[in-house]
N, C-alpha and C positions, 0 to 999 in steps of 0.2 A: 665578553659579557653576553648574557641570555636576552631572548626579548623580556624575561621578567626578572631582571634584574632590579632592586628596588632602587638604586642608586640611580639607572635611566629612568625610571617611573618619577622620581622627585626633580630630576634637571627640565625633566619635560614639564612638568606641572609648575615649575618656576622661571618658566622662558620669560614671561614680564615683571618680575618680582623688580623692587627697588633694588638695584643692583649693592650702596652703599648698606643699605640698614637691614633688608629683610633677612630671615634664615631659612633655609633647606630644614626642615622640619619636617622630623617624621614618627616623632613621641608624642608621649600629654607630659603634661609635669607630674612629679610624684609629689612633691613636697613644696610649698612657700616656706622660704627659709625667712627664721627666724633670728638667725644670728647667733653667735656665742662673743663677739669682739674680733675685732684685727688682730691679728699677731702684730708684734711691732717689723716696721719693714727695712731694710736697708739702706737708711736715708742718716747719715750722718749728721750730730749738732756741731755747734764751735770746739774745738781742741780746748780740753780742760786743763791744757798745760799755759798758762799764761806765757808765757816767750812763745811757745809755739803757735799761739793764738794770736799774737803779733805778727809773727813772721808769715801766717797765712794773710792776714789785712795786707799786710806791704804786699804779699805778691796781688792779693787785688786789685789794691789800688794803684800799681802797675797798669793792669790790665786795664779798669776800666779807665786809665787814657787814652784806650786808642778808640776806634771805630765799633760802634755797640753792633750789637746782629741784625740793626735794623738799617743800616747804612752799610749799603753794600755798594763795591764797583766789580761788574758783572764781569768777572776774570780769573784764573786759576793762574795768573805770572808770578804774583809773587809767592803764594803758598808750593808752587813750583820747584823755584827760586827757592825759598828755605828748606823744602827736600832735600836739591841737588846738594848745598851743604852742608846737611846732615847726612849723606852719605846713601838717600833711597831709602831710611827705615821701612816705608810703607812695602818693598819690596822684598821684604825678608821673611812675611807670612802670608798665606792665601785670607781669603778677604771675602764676606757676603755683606753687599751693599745694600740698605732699606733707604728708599722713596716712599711717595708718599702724600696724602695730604692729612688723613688723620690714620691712628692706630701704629705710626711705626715704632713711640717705643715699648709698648706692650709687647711688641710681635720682635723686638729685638732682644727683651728682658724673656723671650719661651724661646729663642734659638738657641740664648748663650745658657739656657737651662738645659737644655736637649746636647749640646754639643758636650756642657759639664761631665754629663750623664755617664756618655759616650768615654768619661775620660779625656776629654782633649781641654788643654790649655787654654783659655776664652779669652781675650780682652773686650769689652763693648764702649762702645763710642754713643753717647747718646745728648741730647738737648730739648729743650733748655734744664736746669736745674729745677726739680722743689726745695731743695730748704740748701744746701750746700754744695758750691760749686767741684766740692772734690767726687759728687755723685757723676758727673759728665764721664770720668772714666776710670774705668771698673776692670778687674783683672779677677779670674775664677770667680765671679758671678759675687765680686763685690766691690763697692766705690774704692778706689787706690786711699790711701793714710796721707793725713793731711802733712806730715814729714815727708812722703813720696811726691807727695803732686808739687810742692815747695823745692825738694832736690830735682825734681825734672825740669821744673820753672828755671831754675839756677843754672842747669845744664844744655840747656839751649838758649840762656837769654843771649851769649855774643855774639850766635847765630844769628838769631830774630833783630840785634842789635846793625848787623853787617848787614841783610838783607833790606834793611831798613832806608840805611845809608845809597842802594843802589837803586831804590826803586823809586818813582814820583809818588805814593803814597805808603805810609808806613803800612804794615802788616796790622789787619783788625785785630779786634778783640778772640772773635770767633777761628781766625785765620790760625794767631797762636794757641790755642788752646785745641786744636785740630794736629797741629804740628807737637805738642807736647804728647799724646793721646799716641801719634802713631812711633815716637818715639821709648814713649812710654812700655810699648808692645814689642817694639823690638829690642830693648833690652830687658823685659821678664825671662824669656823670651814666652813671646803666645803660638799655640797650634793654629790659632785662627780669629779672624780680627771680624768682629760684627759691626758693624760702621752704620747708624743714622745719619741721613743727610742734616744739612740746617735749612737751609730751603732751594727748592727748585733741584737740581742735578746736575746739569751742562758742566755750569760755571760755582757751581757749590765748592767751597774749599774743601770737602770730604773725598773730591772726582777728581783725588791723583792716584789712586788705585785704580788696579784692574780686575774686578772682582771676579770669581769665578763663576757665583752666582751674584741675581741683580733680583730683588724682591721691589716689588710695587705695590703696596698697600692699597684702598681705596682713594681712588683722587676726587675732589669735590674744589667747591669755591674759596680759597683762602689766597689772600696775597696775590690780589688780582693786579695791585698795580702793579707789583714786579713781575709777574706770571704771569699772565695773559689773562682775557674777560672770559672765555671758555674752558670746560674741561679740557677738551679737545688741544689748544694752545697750551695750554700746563701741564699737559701730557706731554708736550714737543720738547718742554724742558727738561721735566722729569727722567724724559728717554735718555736721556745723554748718559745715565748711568749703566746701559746696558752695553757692553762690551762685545767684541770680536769673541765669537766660539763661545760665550757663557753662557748659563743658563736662568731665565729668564722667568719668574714665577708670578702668577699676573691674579693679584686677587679681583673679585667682580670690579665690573670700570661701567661708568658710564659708554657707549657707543663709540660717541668719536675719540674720549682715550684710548678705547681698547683698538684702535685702528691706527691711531697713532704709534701706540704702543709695536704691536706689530710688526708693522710695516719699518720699523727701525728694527726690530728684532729678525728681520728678512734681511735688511738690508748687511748686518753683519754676521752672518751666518749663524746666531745665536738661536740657540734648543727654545722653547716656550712649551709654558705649563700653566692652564688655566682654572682657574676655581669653577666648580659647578663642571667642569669638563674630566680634564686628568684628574682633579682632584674635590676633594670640599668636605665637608659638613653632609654627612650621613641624617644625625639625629640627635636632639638634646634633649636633654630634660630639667628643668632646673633641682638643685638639689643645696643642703644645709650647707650654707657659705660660698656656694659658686655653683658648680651647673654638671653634670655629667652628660659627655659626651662619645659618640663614636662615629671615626673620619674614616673617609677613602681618601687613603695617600698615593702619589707614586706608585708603592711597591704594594698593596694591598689595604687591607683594611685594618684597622685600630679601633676597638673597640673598650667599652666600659674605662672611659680615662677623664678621671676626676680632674677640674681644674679649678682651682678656689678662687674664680674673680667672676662675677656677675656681665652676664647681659649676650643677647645673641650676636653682638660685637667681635665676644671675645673670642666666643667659637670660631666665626671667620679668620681671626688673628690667630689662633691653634693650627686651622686646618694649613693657614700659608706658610708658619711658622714650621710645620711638620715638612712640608713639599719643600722647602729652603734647605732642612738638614738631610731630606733625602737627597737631594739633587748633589747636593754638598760629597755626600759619600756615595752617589753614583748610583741609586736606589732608583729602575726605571729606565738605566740606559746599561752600566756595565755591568752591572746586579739585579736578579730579576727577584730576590727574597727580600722581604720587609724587614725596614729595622725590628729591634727587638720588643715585644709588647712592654715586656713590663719596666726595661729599662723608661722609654716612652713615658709609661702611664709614672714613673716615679720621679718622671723629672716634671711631667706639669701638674702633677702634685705638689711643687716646691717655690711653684711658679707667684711673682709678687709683682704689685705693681702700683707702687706709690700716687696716691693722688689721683685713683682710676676706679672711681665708687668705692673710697676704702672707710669703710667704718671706724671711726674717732670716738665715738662717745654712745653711751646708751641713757635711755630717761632725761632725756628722750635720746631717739638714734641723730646721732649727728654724723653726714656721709660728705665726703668731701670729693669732688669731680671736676678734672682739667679743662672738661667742655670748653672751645673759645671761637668757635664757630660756628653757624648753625645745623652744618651736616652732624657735626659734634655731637651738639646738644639733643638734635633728633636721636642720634643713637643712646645719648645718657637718657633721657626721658622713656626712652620705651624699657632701658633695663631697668632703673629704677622701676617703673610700673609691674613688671614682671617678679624683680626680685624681692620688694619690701611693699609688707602690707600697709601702709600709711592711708589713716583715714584723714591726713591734714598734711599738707606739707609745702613749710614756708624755705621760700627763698634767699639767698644771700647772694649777690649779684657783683661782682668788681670787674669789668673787662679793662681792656685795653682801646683806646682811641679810634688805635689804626683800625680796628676787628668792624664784623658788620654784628653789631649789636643788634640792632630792630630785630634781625634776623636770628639772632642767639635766645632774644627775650620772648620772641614768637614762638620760638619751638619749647619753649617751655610754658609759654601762658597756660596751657589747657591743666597741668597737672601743680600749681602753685598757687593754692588756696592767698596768700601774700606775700611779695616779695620786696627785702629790706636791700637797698641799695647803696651800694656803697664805693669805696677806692682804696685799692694797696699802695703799698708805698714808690712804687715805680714812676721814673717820671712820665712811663708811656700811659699811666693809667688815665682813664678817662676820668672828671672832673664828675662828683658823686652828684650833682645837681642837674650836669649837663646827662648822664643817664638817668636822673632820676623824671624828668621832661621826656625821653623814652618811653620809659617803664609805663609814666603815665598813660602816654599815649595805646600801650599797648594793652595794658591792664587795667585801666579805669584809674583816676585820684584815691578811690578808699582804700587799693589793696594794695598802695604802693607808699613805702616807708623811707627816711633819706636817713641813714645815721654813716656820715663823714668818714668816721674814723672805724676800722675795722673791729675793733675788741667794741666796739660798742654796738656794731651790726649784730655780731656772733650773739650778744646778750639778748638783744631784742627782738631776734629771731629763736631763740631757745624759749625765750618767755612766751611767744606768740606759740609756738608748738606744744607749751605747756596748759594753757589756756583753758582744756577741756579735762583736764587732769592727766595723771603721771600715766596711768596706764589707756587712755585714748588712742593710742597710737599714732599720737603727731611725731613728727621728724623736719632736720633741719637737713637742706642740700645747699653747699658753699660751692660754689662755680663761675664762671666766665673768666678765668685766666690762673695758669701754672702758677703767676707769682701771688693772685689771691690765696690758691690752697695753701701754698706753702708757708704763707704769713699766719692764716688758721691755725694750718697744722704745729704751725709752735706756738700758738696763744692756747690749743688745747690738750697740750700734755703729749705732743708727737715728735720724738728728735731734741 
């Protein structure tokens, strides 16, 4: 590179930027998009076939006897253990691992887009669920048939059954449904397995692969009691998924992760590639339905590539998501030519992502967002701000117990004219009263609304955005937990 290359002129100019939220910016906007509606996404409802729709409950309700994703014993023996007698599936295709703390399944649902592209075979492994658990694993860049996820449940239950039997704790919930997934892949068979962790790395049941590449999303505070109280320590778990000789793609980290990071990446002789360094986010601009951008990859530059999902999040999740499928096909180390532009530009053109500022409703705009932590939420707050003009916009609030809510309802006080609080149907949800004594706290008594039960939240919060009339430009955002949206998303007309 030149000394005026503009690519060094924006790393330099962003040496203290928020490593998690900010963008490498080097446009104006053209356009506040407006919207035309979501296309509908890839998110499957119940089997309209009544026996088949049985037969799906029964394998659930299987499942959910054993150990949920929240009760974990911090071990890879037994999901092991059910490998060795299945024979190693997970060894039968090369494998890109995503870590993480927020953004990995966006940045897994534009790998297994970009790989499609390419022509190669995809499975993706991803968690938790929005609306149906057959979404968890996906084969050519769509959720597997609720008869397939049902015959693979079938076909490894003796296994999961015998493993069971040897081990002091049965096999969780998450444990089998990991061992179905990588089963699942090697009988399609797939060209190449894109794997979301469930949490943490080390001891994740997803770290019996040896990937070839290891992608690291942004890491922030989530699941501190299991993870450690610093980045820095949830980085030490996180690392576990980078391997011997792999290569290693490192989106912005906070300090002491990226040192962590590293320094495991030293220690087994693995490649690293860093955002803002080898690679990143050129320049965006936002544009009608999502945002046009152009990255420096590995192997060059990519420009003019339309991606139809909101917020300067996303671009981050593009640019790692691009350096993942370069390294993938050796772009930077065995090959010094860029993938193909427009292959590129046609796959995150195609790009979705359920439950991730996806627009549900118009008159008003009702946008639905996974936010459940508060680095989350900092990043949904500032895209929303950027992508929709909303002169009012009320809240719909459901988290989860375990989450640091103060921290979720803080990063959105400044842009939630009122926020109607509420609970999904999970037992982990937190208790609508006991967040609604937050809320207060954080937003004053008058702006803070308690309705229990979700379809009655959705109501109160659409009439409150109505208030100024149809074309004021109020809007509703439904947020604080995956299983909030997803209960939305089927009270309004989604799946």
């Amino acid at each position: 590179m030149t000394d005026s290359d503009p690519f060094d002129e924006i790393i330099e100019a962003e040496t203290d930027r928020d490593p998690d939220l900010a963008v490498i910016e080097a446009g104006s906007r053209t356009l506040r998009t407006q919207g035309t509606g979501a296309p509908q996404a890839d998110v499957p409802g119940r089997p309209d076939d009544p026996e088949l729709d049985a037969a799906l409950r029964e394998v659930e309700a299987e499942l959910a006897t054993r150990w949920g994703e929240t009760k974990l014993e911090p071990s890879v023996t037994r999901i092991a253990a059910l490998m060795d007698v299945l024979g190693d599936p997970q060894r039968s295709y090369p494998s890109i691992h995503i870590t993480g703390t927020n953004g990995k399944t966006s940045t897994a649902r534009m790998i297994e887009a970009l790989l499609g592209a390419f022509e190669l075979r995809t499975g993706r492994y991803t968690s938790p669920h929005v609306q149906s658990i057959t979404e968890r694993i996906s084969l050519d860049g769509a959720p597997i048939s609720a008869e397939r996820f049902i015959e693979t449940y079938n076909d490894i239950k003796p296994y999961v059954e015998m493993v069971d039997a040897q081990q002091e704790f049965r096999l969780s919930f998450f444990e089998v449904l990991t061992g179905m997934a990588y089963a699942a892949f090697a009988d399609a068979p797939v060209d190449v397995a894109v794997v979301e962790v469930g949490m943490g790395g080390t001891w994740d049941a997803t770290n019996v692969i040896d990937a070839d590449v290891a992608v690291v999303t942004p890491i922030d505070l989530d699941h501190t009691d299991r993870l450690g109280e610093t980045t820095g320590e949830i980085a030490t778990e996180k690392a576990g998924i980078v391997k011997q000789d792999a290569t290693v793609i490192l989106a912005q980290q906070p300090v002491d992760a990226a040192q962590v990071l590293l320094k495991k990446a030293v220690e087994v002789d693995a490649t690293v590639a860093r955002e803002g360094l080898e690679f990143g986010v050129v320049s965006r601009s936002v544009a009608v339905g999502g945002q046009l951008i152009n990255l420096r990859g590995l192997g060059g530059e990519y420009e003019e590539i339309y991606l139809p999902l909101h917020g300067p999040y996303q671009a981050h999740n593009a640019a790692v998501a691009l350096a993942a499928v370069e390294a993938f096909f050796g772009v930077g180390a065995q090959r010094p030519d860029p993938l193909a532009i427009d292959t590129v530009r046609k796959a995150f053109a195609s790009v979705t992502s359920p439950g991730r500022l996806e627009v549900v409703r118009r008159s008003p705009t009702v946008v639905l967002d996974a936010a459940h932590n508060p680095a989350g939420a900092r990043a949904t707050a500032e895209a929303v701000a950027e992508a929709f003009d909303f002169s009012r916009l009320i809240g719909v609030v459901g988290a989860s117990g375990d989450k640091n809510v103060r921290g979720l309802l803080e990063a959105f006080e400044p842009m939630f004219a009122e926020v109607v609080v509420t609970q999904n149907s999970s037992h982990r949800a937190m208790d609508a009263d006991e967040l609604a004594a937050i809320a207060v706290e954080v937003f004053g008594d008058e702006r803070v609304q308690v309705e229990p039960r979700l379809p009655d939240a959705l109501e109160a919060a659409i009439t409150l955005a109505e208030e100024d009339g149809e074309f004021a430009g109020g809007g509703v955002l439904v947020t604080g937990s995956v299983i909030t949206v997803g209960e939305a998303r089927l009270l309004l007309g989604r799946g």
